[in-house]
Backbone atoms as SQL, in Angstrom:
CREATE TABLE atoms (id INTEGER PRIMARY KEY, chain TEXT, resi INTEGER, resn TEXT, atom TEXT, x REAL, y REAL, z REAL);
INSERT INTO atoms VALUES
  (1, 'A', 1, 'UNK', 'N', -8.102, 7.258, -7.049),
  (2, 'A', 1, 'UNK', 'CA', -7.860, 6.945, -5.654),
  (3, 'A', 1, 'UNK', 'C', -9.066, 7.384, -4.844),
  (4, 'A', 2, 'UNK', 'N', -9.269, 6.795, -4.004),
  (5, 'A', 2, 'UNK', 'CA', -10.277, 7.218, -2.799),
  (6, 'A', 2, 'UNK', 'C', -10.307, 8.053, -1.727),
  (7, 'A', 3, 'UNK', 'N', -9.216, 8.908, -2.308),
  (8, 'A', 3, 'UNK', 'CA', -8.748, 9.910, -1.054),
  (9, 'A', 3, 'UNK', 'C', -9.399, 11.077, -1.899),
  (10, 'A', 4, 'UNK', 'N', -9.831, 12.099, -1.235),
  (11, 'A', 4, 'UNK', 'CA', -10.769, 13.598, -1.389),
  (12, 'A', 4, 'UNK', 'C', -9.299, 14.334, -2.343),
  (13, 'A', 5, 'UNK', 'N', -8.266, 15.054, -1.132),
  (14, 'A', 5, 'UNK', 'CA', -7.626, 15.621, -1.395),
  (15, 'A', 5, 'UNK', 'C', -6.462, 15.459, -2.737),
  (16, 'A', 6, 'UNK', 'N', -6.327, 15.773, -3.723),
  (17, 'A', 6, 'UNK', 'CA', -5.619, 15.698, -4.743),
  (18, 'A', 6, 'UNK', 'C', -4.495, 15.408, -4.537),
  (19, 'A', 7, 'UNK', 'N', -3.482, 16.590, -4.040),
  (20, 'A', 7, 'UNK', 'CA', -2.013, 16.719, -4.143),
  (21, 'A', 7, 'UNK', 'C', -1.996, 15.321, -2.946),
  (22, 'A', 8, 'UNK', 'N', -2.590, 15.048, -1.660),
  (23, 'A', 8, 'UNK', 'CA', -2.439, 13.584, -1.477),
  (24, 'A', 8, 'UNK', 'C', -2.977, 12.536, -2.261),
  (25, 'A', 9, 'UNK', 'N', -3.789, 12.345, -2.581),
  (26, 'A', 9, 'UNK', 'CA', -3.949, 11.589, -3.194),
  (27, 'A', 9, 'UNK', 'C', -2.848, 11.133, -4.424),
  (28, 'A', 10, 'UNK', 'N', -2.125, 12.288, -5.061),
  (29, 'A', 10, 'UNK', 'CA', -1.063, 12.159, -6.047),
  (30, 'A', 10, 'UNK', 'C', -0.088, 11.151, -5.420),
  (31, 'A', 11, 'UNK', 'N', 0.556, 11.921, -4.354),
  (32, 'A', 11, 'UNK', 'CA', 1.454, 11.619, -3.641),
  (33, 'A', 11, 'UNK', 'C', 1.537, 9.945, -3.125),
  (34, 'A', 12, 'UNK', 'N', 0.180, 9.901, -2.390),
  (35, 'A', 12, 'UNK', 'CA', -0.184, 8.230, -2.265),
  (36, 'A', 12, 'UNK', 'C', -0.225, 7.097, -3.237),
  (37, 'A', 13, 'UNK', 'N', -0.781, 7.974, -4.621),
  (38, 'A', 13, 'UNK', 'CA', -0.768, 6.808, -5.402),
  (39, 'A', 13, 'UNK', 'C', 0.890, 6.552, -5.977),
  (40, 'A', 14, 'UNK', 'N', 1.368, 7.710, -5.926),
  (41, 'A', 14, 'UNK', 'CA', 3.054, 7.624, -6.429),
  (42, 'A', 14, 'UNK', 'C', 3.992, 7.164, -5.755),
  (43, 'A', 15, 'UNK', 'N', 3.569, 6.931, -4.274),
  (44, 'A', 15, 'UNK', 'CA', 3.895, 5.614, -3.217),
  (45, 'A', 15, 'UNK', 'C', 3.937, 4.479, -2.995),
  (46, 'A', 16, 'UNK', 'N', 2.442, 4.082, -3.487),
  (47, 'A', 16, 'UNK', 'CA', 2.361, 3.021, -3.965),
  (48, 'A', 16, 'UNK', 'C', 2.685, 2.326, -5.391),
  (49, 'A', 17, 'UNK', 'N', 2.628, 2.772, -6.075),
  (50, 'A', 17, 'UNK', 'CA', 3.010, 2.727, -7.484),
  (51, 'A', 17, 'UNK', 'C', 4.440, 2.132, -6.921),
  (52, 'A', 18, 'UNK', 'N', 5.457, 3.112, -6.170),
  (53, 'A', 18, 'UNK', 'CA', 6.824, 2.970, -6.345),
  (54, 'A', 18, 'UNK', 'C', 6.945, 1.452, -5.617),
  (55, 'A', 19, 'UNK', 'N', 6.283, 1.365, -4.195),
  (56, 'A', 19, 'UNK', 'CA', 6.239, 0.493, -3.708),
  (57, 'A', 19, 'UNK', 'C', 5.801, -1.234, -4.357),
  (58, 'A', 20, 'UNK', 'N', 4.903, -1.145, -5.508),
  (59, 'A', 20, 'UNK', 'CA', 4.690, -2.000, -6.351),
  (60, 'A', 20, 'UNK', 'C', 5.983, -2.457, -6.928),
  (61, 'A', 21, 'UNK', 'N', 6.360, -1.603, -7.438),
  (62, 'A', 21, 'UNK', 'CA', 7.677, -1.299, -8.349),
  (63, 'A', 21, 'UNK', 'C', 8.923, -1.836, -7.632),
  (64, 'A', 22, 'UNK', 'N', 9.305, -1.357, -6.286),
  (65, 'A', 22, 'UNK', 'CA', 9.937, -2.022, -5.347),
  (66, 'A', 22, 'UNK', 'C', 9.911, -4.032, -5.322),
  (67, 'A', 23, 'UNK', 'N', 8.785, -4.205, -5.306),
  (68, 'A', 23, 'UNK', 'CA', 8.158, -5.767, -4.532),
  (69, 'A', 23, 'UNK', 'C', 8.636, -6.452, -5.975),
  (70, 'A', 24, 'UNK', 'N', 8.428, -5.825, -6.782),
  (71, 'A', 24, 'UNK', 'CA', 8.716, -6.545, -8.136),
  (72, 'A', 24, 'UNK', 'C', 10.210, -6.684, -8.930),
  (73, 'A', 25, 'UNK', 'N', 11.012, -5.104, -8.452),
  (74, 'A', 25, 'UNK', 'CA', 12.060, -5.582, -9.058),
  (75, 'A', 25, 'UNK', 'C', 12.674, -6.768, -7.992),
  (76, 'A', 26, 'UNK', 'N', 12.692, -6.392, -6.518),
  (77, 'A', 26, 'UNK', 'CA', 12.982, -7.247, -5.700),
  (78, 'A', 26, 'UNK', 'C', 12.995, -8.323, -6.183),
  (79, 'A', 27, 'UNK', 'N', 11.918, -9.023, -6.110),
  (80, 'A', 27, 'UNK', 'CA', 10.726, -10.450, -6.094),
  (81, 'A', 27, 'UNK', 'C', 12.058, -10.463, -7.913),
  (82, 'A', 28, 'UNK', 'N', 12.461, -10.124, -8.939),
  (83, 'A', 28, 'UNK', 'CA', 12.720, -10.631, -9.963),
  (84, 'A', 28, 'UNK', 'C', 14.284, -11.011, -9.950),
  (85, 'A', 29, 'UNK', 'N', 15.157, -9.527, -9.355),
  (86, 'A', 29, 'UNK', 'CA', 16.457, -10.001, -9.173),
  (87, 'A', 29, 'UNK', 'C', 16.703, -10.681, -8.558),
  (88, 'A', 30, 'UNK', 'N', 16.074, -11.325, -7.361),
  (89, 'A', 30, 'UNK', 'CA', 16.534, -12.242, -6.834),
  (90, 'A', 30, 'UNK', 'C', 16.236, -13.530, -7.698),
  (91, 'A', 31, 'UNK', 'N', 15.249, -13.552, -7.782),
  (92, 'A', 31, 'UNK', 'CA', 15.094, -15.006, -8.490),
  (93, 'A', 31, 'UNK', 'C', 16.494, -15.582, -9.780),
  (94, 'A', 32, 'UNK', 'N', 16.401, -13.891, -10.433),
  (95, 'A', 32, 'UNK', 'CA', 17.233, -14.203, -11.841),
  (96, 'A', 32, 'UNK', 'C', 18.723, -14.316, -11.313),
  (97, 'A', 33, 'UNK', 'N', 19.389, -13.832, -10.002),
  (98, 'A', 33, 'UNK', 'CA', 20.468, -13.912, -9.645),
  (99, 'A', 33, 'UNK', 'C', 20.778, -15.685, -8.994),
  (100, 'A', 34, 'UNK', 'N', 19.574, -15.562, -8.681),
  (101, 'A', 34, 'UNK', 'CA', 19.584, -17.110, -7.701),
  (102, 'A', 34, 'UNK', 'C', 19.406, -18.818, -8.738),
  (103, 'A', 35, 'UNK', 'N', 18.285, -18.258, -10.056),
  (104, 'A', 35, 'UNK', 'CA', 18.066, -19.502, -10.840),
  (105, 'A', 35, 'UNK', 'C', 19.150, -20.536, -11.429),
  (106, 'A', 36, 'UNK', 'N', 20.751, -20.038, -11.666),
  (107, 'A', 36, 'UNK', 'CA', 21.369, -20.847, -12.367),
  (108, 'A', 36, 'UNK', 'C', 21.374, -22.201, -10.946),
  (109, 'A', 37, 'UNK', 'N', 21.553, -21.613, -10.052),
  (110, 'A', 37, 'UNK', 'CA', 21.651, -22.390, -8.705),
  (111, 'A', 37, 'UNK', 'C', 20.767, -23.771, -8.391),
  (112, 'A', 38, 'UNK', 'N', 19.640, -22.978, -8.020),
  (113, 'A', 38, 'UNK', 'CA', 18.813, -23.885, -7.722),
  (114, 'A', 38, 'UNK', 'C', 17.390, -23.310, -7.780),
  (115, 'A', 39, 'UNK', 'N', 16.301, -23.572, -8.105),
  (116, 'A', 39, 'UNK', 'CA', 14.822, -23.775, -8.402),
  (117, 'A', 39, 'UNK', 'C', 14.237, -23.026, -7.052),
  (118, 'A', 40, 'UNK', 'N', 14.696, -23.880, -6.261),
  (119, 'A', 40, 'UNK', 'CA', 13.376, -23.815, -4.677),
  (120, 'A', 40, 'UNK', 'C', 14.275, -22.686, -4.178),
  (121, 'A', 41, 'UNK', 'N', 15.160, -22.354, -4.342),
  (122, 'A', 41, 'UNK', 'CA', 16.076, -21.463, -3.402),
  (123, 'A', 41, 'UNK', 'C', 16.064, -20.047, -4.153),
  (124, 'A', 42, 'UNK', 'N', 16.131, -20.063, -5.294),
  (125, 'A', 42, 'UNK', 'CA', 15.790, -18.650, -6.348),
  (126, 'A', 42, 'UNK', 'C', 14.448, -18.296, -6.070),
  (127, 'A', 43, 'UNK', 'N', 13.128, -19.116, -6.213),
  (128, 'A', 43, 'UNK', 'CA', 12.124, -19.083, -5.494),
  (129, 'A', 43, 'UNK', 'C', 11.776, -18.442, -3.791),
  (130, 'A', 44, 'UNK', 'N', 12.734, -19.164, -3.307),
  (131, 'A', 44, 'UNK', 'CA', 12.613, -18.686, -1.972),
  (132, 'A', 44, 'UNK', 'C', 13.127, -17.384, -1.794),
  (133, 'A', 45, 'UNK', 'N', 14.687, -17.016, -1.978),
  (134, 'A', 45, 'UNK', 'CA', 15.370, -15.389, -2.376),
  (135, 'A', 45, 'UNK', 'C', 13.775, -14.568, -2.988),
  (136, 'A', 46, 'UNK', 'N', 13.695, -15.026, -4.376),
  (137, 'A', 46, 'UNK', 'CA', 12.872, -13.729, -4.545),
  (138, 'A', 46, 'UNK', 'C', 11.463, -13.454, -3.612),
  (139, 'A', 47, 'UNK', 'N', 10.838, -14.238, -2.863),
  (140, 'A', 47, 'UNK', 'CA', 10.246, -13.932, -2.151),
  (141, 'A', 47, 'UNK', 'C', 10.789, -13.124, -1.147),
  (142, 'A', 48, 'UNK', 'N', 11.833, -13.704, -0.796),
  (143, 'A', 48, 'UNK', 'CA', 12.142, -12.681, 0.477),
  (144, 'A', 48, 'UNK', 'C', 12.759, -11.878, -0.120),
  (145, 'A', 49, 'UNK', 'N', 13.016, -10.921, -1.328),
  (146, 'A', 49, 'UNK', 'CA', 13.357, -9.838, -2.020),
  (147, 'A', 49, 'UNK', 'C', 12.301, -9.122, -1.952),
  (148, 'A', 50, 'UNK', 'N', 10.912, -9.987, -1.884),
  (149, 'A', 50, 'UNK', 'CA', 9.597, -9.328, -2.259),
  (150, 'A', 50, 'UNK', 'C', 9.130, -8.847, -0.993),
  (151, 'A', 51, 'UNK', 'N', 9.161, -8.903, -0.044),
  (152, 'A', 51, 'UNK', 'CA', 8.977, -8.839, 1.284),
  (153, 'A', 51, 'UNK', 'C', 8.910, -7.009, 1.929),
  (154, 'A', 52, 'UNK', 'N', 9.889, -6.588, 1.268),
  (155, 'A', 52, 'UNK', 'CA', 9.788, -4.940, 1.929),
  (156, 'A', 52, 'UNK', 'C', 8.717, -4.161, 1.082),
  (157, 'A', 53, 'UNK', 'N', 8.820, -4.413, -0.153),
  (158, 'A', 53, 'UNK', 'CA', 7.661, -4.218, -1.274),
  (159, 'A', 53, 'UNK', 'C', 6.451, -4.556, -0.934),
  (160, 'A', 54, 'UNK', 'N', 6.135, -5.632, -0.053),
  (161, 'A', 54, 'UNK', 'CA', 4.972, -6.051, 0.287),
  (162, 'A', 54, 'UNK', 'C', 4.432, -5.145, 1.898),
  (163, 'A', 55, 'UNK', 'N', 5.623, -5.295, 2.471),
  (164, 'A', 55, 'UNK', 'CA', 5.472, -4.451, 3.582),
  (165, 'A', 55, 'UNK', 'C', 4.928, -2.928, 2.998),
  (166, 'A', 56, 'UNK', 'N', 6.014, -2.374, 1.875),
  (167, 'A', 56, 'UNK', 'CA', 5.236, -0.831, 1.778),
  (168, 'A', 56, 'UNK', 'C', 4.254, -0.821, 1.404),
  (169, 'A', 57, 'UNK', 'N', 3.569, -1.666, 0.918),
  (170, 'A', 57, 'UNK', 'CA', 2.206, -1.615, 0.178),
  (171, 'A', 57, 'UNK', 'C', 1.139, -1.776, 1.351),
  (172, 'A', 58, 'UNK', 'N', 1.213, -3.004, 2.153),
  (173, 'A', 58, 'UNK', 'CA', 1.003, -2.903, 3.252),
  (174, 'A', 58, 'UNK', 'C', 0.354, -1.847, 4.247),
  (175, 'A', 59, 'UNK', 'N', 1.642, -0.906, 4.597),
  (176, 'A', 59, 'UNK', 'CA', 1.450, 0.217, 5.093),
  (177, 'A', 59, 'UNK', 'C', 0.881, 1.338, 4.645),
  (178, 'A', 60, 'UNK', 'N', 1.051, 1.277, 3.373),
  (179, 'A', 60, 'UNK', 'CA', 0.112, 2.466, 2.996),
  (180, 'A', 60, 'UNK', 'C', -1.123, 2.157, 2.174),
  (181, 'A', 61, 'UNK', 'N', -1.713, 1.067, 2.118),
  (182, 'A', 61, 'UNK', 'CA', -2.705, 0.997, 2.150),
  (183, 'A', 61, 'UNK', 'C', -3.275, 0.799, 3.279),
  (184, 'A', 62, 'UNK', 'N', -3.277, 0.827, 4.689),
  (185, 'A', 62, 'UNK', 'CA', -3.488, 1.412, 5.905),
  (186, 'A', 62, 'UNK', 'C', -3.564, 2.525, 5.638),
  (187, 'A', 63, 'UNK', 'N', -2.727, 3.422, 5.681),
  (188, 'A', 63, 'UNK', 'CA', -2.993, 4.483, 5.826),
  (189, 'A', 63, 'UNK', 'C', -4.157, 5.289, 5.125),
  (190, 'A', 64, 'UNK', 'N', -4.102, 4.483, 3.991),
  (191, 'A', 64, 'UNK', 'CA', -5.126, 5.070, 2.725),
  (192, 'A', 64, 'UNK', 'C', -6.495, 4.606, 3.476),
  (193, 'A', 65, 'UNK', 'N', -6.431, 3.218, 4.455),
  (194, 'A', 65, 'UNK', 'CA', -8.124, 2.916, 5.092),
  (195, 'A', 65, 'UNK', 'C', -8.017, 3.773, 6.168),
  (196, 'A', 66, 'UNK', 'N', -7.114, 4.430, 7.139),
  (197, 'A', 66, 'UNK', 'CA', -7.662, 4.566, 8.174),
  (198, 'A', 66, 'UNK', 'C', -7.997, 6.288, 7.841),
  (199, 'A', 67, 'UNK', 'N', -7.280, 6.930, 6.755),
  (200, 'A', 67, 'UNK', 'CA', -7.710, 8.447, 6.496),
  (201, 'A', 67, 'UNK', 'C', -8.951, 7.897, 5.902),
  (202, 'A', 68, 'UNK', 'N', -9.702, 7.329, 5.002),
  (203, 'A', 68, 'UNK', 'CA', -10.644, 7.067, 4.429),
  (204, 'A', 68, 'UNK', 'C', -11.643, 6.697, 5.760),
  (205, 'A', 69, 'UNK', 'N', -11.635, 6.073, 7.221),
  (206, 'A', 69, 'UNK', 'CA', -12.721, 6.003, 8.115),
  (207, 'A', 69, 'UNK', 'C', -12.518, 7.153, 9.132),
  (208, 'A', 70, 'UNK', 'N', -11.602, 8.137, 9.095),
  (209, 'A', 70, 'UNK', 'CA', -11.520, 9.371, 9.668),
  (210, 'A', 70, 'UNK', 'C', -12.616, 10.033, 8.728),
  (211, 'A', 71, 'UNK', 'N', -12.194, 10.508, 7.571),
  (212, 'A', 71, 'UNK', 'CA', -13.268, 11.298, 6.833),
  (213, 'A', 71, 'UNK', 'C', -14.894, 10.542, 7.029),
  (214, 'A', 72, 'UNK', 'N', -15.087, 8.844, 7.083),
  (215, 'A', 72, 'UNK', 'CA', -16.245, 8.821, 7.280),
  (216, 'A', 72, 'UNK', 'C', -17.032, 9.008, 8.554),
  (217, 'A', 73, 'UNK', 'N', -16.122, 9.044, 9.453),
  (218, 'A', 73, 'UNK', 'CA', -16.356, 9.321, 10.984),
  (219, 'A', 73, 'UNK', 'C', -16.854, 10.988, 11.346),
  (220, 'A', 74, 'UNK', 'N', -16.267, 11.803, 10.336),
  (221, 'A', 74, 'UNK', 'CA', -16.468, 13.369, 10.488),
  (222, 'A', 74, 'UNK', 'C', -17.474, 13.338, 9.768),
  (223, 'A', 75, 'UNK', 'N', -18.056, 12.761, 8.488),
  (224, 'A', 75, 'UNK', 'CA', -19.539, 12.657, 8.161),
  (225, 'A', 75, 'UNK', 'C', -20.596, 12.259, 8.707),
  (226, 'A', 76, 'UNK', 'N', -20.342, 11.281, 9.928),
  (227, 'A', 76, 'UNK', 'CA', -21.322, 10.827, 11.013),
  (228, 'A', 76, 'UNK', 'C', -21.182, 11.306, 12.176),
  (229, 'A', 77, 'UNK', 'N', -20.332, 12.335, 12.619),
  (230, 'A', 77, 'UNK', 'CA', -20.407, 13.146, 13.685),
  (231, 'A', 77, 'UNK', 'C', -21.350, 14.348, 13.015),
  (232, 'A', 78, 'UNK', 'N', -21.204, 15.210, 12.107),
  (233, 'A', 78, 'UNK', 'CA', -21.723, 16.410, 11.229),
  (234, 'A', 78, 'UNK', 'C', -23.411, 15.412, 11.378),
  (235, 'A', 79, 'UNK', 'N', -23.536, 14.628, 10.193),
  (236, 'A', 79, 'UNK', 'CA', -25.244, 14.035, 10.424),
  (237, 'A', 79, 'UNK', 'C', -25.633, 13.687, 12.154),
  (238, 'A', 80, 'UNK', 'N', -24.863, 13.478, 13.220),
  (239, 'A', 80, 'UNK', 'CA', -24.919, 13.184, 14.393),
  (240, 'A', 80, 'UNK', 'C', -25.701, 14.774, 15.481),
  (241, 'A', 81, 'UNK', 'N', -24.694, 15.352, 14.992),
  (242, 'A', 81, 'UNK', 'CA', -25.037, 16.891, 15.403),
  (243, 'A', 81, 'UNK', 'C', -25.984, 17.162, 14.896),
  (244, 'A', 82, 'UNK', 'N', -26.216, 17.364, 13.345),
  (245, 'A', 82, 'UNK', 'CA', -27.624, 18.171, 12.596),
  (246, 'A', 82, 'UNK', 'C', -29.272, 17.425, 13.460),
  (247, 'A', 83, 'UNK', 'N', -28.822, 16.023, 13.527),
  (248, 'A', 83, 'UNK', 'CA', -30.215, 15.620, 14.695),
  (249, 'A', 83, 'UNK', 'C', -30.150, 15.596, 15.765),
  (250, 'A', 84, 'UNK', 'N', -28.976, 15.647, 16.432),
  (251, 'A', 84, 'UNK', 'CA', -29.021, 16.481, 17.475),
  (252, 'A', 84, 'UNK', 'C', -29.773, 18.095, 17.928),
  (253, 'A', 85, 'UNK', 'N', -29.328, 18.747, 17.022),
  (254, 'A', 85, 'UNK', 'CA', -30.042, 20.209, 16.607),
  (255, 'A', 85, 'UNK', 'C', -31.424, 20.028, 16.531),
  (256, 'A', 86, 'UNK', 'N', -31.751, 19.296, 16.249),
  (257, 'A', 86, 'UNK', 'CA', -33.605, 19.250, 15.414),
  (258, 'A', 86, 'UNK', 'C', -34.421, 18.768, 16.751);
């Protein structure tokens, strides 16, 4: 992962992971509950099964960019200051 800190970084990837995990069982039971039915409509269900799964992934990969341009923002304030100093 691209995050510094470990125990987050654990945590994030075990978020996402779950959230993967989410989009997929979603995205499958629906389909397999919906197929004896009809084609386009089991299709359509498991998408929108897939939908909150996609949302969590979503969101925390945000979160994973915007801590990732915080930390690069505190590296260009620190080089900002040191020539400032000089």
């Amino acid at each position: 992962m691209r995050l510094l800190s470990k125990p987050i970084s654990f945590i994030v990837n075990f978020l996402l992971g779950s959230a993967w995990a989410f989009m997929f069982i979603g995205a499958v039971t629906s389909f397999l509950a919906l197929y004896s039915d009809n084609l386009f409509v089991a299709i359509s269900y498991a998408f929108v099964g897939s939908l909150p799964g996609m949302a969590a992934i979503v969101l925390i990969e945000h979160i994973i960019t915007n801590k990732e341009q915080l930390e690069e923002l505190k590296k260009h304030t620190q080089l900002l200051e040191e020539i400032n100093n000089k």
